[in-house]
C-alpha positions in Angstrom: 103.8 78.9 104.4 100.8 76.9 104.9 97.4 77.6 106.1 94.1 75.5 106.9 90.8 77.3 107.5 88.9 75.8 109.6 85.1 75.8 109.5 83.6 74.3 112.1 80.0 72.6 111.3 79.1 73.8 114.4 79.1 77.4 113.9 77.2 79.7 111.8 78.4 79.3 108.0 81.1 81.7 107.3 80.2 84.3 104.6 83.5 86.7 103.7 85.8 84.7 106.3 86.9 82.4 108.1 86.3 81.2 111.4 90.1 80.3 112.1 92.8 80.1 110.5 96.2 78.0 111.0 99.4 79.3 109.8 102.7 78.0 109.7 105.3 79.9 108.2 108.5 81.6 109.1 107.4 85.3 108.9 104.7 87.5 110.3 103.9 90.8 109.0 101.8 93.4 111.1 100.1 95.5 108.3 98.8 98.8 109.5 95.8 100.5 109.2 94.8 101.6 105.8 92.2 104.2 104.9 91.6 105.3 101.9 94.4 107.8 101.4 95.9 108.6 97.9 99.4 109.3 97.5 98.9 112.8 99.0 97.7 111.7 101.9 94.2 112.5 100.9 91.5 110.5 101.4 89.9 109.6 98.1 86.0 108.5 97.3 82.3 109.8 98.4 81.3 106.2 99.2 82.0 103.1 101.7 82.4 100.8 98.9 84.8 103.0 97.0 86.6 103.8 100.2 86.7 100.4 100.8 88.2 99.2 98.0 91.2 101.8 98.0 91.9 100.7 101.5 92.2 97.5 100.5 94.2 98.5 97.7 96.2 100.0 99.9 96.6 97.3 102.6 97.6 94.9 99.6 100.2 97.0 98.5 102.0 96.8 102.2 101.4 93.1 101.7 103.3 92.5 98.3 105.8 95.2 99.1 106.7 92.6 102.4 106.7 89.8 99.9 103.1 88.5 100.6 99.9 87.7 98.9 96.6 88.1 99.7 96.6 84.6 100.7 99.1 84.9 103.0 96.6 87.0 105.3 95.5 85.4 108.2 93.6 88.0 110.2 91.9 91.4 109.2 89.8 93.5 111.2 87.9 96.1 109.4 87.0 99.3 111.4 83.3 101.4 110.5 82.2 104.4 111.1 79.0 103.0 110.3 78.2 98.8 110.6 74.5 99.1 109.3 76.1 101.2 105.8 79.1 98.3 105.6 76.2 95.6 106.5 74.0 97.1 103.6 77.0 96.9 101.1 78.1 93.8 102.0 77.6 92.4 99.1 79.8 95.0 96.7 82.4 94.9 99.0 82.1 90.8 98.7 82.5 91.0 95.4 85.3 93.9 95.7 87.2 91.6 98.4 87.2 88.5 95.9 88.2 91.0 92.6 91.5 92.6 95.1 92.0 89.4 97.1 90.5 85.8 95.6 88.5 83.6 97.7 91.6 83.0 100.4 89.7 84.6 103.1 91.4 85.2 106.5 90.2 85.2 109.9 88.0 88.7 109.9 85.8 91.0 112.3 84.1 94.3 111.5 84.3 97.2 114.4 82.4 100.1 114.7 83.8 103.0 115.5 83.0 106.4 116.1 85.5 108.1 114.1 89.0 107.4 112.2 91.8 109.3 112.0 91.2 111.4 108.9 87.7 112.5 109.4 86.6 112.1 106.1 87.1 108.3 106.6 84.7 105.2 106.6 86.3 102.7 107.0 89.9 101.3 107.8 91.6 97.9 107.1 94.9 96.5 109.2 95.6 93.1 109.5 98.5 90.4 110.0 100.1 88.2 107.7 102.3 84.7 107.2 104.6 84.2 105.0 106.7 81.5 103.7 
């Protein structure tokens, strides 16, 4: 698979994604929504950032399992309960995004939304992937 980010100078500079990306491949994977459930189906940690890094977690692990990486990921949308909260840790979850991921970011938006499925929730993470 191949993929070219593109950036284009006149936009706003991306920070945490990209503004498009191009993928050629010969596989897409549709990666569902991931919260931060354990394996008990429980949702695990008091705090966006630490709910947001076991739904990435989580999210990657349906990646590899399909053979991916987390630069095969060419979209992900990122649903809040609460944009001004993932806005004011935008920076940990930067830095927990490269740690889980790298620096291949994908085409992104974040959604607020009033409430996820598990009520105890902050934030979810789907996405779609191409792969060689």
């Amino acid at each position: 698979m191949t993929t070219e980010r593109i950036d284009p100078p006149g936009l706003a500079p991306p920070a945490g994604f990209s503004h498009a990306v191009v993928a050629s491949g010969s596989r897409v994977v549709f990666l569902a929504g991931q919260t931060a459930l354990d394996g008990a189906g429980k949702v695990t940690g008091a705090t966006l950032p630490e709910q947001f890094e076991k739904a990435l977690t989580n999210l990657l692990t349906a990646l590899t399992a399909a053979g991916g990486t987390p630069s095969d990921l060419a979209r992900v949308t990122v649903y809040a309960t609460d944009v001004a909260a993932y806005r004011a840790h935008a920076p940990e979850l930067g830095l927990l995004w490269r740690k889980l991921a790298g620096r291949h970011y994908p085409a992104m938006a974040v959604v607020e939304v009033v409430r996820l499925w598990d009520e105890e929730a902050l934030v979810e993470l789907d996405g779609f992937a191409v792969l060689p």
